[in-house]
VEXBAKOL-781301 format. One record per residue (C-alpha): z, y, x negated; residue in one letter. Coordinates in pm, whole numbers, padded with zeros to 5 digits, always signed. Each point is the difference from the previous one (the first is absolute). Example, Ala and Ser with C-alpha at 12.3 -4.5 7.8 and 13.67 -1.06 7.14 Angstrom:
// residues 2
+00780-00450-01230A -00066+00344-00137S 
This chain:
// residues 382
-13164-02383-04122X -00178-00340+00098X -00314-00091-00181X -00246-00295-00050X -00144-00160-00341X -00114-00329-00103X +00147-00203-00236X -00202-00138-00298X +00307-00248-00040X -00059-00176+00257X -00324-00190+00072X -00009+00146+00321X -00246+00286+00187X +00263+00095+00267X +00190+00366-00057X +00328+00010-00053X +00225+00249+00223X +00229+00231-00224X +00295+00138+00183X +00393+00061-00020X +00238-00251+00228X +00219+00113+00226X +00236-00037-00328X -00140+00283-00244X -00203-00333-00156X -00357+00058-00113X -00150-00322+00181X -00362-00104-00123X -00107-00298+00275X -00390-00148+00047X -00132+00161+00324X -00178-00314+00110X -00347+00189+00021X -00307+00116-00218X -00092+00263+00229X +00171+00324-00146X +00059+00215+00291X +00176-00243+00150X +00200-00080-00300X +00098+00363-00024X +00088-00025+00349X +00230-00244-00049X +00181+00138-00268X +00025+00349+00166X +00156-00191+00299X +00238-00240-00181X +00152+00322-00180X +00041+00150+00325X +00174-00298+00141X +00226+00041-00324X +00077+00361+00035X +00108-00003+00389X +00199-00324-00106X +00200+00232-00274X +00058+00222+00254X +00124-00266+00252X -00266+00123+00202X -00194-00325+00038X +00000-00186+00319X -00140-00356+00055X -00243+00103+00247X -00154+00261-00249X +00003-00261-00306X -00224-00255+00269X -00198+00298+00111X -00116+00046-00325X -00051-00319-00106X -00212-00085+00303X -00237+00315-00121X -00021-00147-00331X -00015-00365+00115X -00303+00138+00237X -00171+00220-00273X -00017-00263-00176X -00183-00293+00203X -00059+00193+00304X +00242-00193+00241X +00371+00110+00120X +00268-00097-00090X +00231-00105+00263X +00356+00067+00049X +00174-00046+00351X +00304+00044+00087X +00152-00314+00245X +00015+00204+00303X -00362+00095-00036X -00109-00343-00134X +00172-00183+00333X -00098+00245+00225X -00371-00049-00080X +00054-00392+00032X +00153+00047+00336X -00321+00139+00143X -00225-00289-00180X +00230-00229+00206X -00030+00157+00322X -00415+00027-00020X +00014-00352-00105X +00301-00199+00147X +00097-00097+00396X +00237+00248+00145X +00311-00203-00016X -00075-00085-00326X -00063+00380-00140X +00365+00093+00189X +00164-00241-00197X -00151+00057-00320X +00060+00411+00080X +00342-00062+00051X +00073-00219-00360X -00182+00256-00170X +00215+00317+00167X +00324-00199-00051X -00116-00060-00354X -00092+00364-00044X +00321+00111+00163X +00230-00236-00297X -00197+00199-00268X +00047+00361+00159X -00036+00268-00231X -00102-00257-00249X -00281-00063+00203X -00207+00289-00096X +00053-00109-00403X -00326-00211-00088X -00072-00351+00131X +00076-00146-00349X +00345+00132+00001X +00113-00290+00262X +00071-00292-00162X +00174-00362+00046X +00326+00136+00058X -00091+00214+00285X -00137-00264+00151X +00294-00207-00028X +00237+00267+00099X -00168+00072+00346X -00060-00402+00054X +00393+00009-00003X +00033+00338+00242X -00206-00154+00200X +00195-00347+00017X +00335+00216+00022X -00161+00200+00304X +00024-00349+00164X -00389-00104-00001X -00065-00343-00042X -00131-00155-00263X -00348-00061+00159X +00007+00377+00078X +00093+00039-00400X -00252-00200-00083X -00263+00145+00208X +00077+00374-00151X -00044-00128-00355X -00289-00140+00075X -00144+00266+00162X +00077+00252-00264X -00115-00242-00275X -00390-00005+00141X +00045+00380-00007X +00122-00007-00388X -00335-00243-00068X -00223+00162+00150X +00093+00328-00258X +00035-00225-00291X -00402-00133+00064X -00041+00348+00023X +00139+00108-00295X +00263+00202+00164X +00271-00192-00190X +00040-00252-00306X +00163-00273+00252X +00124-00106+00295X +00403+00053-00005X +00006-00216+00318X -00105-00265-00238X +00342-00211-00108X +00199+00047+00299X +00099-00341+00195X +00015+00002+00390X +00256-00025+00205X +00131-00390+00053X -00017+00026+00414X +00214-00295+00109X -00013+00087+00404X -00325-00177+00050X +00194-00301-00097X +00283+00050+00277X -00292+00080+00268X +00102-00222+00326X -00285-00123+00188X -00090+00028+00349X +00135-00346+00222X -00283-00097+00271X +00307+00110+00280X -00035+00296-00131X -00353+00056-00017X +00018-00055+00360X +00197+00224+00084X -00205+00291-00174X -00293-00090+00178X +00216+00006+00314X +00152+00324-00112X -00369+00103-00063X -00159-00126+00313X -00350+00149+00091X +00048+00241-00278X -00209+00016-00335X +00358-00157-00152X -00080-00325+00155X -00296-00048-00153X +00056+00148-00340X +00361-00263-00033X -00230-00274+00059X -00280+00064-00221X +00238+00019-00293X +00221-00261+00101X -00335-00242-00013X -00130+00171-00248X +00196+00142-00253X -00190+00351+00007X +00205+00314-00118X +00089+00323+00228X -00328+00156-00087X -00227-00271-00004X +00097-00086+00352X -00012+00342+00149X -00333+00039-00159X -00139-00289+00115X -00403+00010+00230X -00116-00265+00173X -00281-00034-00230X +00253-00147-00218X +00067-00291+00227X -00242-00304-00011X -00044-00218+00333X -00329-00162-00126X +00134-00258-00204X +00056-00395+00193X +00303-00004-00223X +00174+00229+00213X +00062+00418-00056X +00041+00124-00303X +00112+00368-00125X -00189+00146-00285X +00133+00354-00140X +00026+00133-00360X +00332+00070-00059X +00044+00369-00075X +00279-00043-00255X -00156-00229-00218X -00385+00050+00106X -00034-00395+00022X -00167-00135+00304X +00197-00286+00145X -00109-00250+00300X +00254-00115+00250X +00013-00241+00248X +00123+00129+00325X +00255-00238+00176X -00032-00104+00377X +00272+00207+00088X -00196+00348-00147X -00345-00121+00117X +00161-00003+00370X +00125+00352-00045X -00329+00149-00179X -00200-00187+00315X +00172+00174+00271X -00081+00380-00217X -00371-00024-00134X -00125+00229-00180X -00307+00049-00160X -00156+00134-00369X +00190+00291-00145X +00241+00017+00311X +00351+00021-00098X +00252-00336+00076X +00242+00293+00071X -00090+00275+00050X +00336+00192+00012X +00100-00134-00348X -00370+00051-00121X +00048+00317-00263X +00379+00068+00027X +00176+00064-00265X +00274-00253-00156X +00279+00193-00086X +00139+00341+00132X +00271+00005+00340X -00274-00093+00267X -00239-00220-00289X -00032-00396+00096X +00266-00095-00231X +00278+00191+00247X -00193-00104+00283X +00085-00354-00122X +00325+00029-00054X +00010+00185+00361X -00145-00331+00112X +00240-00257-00221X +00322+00213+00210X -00141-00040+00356X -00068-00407-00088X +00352+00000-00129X -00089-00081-00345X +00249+00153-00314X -00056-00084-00343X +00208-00004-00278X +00056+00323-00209X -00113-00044-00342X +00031+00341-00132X +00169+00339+00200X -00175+00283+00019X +00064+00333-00235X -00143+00300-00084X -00367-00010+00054X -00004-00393+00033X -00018-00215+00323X +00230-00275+00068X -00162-00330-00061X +00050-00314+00239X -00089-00375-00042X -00205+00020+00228X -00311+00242+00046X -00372-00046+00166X -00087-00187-00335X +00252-00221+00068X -00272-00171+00247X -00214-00067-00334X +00303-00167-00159X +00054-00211+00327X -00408-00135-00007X +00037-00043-00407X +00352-00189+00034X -00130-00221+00306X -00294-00109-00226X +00225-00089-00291X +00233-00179+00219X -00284-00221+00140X -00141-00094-00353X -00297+00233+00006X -00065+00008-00407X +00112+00357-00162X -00442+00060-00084X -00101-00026+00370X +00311+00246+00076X -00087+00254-00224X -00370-00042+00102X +00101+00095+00386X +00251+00248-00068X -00228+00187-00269X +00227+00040-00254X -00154+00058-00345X +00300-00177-00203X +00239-00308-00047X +00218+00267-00112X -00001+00216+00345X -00028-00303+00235X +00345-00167-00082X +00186+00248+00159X -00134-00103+00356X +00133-00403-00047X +00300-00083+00229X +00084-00338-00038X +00206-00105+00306X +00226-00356+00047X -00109-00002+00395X -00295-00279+00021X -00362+00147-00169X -00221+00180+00212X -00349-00161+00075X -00288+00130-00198X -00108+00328+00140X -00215-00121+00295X +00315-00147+00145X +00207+00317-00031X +00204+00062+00310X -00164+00134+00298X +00160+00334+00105X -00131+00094+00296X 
């Protein structure tokens, strides 16, 4: 039978829980408390623990149940213990009240791939995952054929999940902490865009929203999203300098100011717009990805100019084929024209918005041709 008593041993006023183990032991351990109720509580419930572990009874839910009582008995909070389903499926719906929509699908789909690698494993508590589940679904995922930006993306996503519930107390540490990306080398072995060919998109494009959206990234350097988001609030015809575009970039949140060449300005003339207008207003809001997002459109639009890149990776599985060349291929094309005409790597990143040294050399094609002029002298298109 558990008990309580004090020990005039020890210098201490806490009771001490007398009780037999799960071993036929008599086990005499310091309850942690002065109150005596709740020591005797304790004991009563630690000998119970012991008794239904004898019997093989005990499950781990019933062991945290209990402790959670005792843990809350004690100093009047709970004491959490979620499972990783029930832990991610909460996040999920913090993200969708709080992210844009094409964000929230892409983190819903990480965390249900994740979720789906753990299976039954995924209703064990959130502390049970650990580095080398991580690792091992990395590698599914790379064997499924994703590419290493995908990869990298997934681990990333799941890692702000496992901080969040190690501020929180949820777990001891983050066991997405350690783990190296993926080394991507297809940004290096991007092609860029020649001015022929950005002709003949435009042409391919002609009096659609296409047009317009090839040369605002081809003088610009803007990504996908950036350019189909873009309001003519955003472009400034005030200055004696000549246009400029201002726009935060919605990847990195950094507002960048571009000067429009002649070529753009005598587009953007001939389509005024005014305030929070849209520049296009088909692109404005469409999603990205998906069999009728821009990205296919694009690549609908790079087949009727003609245009074929190379194929850098084949498609498998879940994964898309990747080509050299892509929509952000236009951004390499007005980062590789400024390098070839001299303009200094700092003004570069400054126009492109890029937050790094690190993420901007992957734009730089050096070419043997005859350097480009600085970017006001960039060939007219039209």
């Amino acid at each position: 039978m558990a008990g309580i008593h004090k020990d005039s041993r020890k210098k201490t006023q806490f009771w001490y829980a007398s009780f037999t183990d799960a071993n036929g032991r008599r086990r005499l351990v310091s309850t942690r408390t002065k109150d005596r109720s709740l020591a005797l509580e304790i004991a009563l419930n630690w000998e119970r623990l012991a008794k239904a572990g004898k019997k093989g009874e005990l499950v781990a839910t019933q062991a945290r149940k209990v402790v959670s009582e005792l843990v809350e008995q004690a100093t009047g909070e709970s004491l959490h213990f979620h499972s990783s389903v029930d832990y991610f499926t909460d996040w999920k719906k913090d993200k969708e009240q709080a992210k844009a929509k094409n964000t929230t699908v892409k983190y819903v789909h990480t965390i249900d791939s994740f979720l789906k690698f753990l299976g039954r494993r995924a209703k064990q508590p959130l502390s049970n995952v650990g580095p080398d589940d991580l690792r091992q679904w990395r590698n599914s995922l790379q064997l499924d054929g994703r590419t290493p930006a995908t990869v990298n993306f997934s681990l990333k996503v799941v890692s702000i999940a496992f901080e969040r519930a190690r501020r929180l107390g949820y777990i001891p540490v983050n066991p997405c902490h350690g783990l190296e990306p993926i080394r991507d080398d297809t940004e290096a072995e991007r092609d860029v865009f020649t001015p022929e060919q950005v002709k003949a998109l435009t042409e391919a494009g002609k009096g659609t929203d296409w047009e317009g959206a090839v040369l605002v990234a081809y003088f610009t350097g803007l990504r996908l999203g950036d350019v189909a988001a873009l309001m003519w609030a955003e472009v400034d015809s005030t200055s004696t300098q000549g246009w400029f575009l201002r726009r935060k970039i919605l990847k990195t949140k950094k507002d960048v100011v571009v000067p429009i060449h002649p070529s753009l300005q005598a587009f953007l003339e001939r389509r005024r717009g005014l305030g929070k207008a849209p520049l296009f207003r088909l692109l404005h809001g469409a999603k990205p990805g998906g069999n009728t997002g821009l990205s296919t459109q694009f690549k609908k639009l790079m087949a009727s100019a003609g245009i074929q890149g190379r194929v850098l990776r084949k498609g498998g599985g879940a994964a898309r084929q990747t080509s050299s060349l892509s929509f952000h291929s236009l951004r390499h094309s007005f980062t590789s024209a400024m390098a070839n005409a001299g303009i200094p790597e700092e003004v570069r990143m400054l126009l492109t918005g890029h937050s790094s040294r690190r993420a901007h050399k992957a734009y730089t094609h050096h070419e043997e041709a005859q350097v480009w002029g600085a970017i006001a002298s960039l060939p007219s298109i039209l």
